[in-house]
C-alpha positions as a printed Julia matrix, in Angstrom:
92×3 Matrix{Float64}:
 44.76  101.85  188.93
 45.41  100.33  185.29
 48.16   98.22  184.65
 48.66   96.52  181.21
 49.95   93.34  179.85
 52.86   93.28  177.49
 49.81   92.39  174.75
 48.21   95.63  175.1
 50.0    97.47  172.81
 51.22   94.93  170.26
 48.99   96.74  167.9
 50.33   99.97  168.23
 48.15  101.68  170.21
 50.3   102.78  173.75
 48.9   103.01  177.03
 48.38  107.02  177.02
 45.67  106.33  174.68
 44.31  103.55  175.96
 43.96  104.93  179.53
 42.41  108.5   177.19
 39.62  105.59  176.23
 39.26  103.96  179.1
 38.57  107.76  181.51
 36.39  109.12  178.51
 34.21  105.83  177.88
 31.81  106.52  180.67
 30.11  102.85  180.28
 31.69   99.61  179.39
 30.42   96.25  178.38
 30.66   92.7   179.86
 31.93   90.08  177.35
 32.13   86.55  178.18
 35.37   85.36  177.43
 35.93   83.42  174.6
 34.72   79.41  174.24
 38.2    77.32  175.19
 39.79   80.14  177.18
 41.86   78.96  179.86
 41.01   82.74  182.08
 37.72   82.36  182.69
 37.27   86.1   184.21
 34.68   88.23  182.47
 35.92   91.05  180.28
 34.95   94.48  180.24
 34.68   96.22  176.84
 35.5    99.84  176.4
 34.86  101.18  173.1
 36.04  104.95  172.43
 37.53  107.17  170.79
 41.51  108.21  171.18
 42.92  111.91  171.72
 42.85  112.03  167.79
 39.37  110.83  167.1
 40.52  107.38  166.16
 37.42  104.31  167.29
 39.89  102.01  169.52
 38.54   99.07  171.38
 39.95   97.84  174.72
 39.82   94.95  176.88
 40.04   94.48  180.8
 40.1    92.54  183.51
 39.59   93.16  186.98
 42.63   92.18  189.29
 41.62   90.83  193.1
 42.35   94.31  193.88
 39.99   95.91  191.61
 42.79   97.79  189.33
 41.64   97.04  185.68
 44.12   95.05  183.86
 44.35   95.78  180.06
 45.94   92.92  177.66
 44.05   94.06  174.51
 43.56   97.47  172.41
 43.48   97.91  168.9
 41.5   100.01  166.03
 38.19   99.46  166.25
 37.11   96.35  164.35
 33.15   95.8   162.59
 32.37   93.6   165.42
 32.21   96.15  167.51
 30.72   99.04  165.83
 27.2    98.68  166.89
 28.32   98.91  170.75
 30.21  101.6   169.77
 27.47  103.8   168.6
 25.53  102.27  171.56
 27.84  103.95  173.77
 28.5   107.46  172.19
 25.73  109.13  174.06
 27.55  107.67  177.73
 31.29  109.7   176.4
 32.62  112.02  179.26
């Protein structure tokens, strides 16, 4: 199951598309979270592309239940791109 924080889609991108990414990815990274972080849980990374062909970035958690728990999507930024092409051969 996916369930998303209110922060998910503060940059525009609703959870349809975000849950498009997240099926279609096929492989996701592990990112450490960042340095002064209170959540300490690992992220995972899924870098795709939405039902219009537009690079979006999202990041998950996994809950003590195992659902994924989104609280970050957006356009895909540079510092990502290099996963990104990384990944294309892994789409579904």
């Amino acid at each position: 199951m996916i369930k998303f924080a209110q922060s998910a889609t503060k940059h525009g991108i609703d959870e349809e598309e975000i849950t498009y990414v997240i099926k279609h990815f096929g492989l996701y990274f592990y990112v450490p979270p960042p340095m002064g972080s209170p959540y300490r849980s690992e992220r995972l990374l899924f870098l795709g592309d939405n039902q219009k062909g537009v690079a979006i970035e999202v990041l998950a958690t996994r809950t003590e239940d195992g659902d994924l728990f989104v609280f970050h999507a957006r356009k895909m930024s540079k510092q990502y791109r290099a996963r990104y092409e990384e990944a294309l051969p892994w789409r579904i």
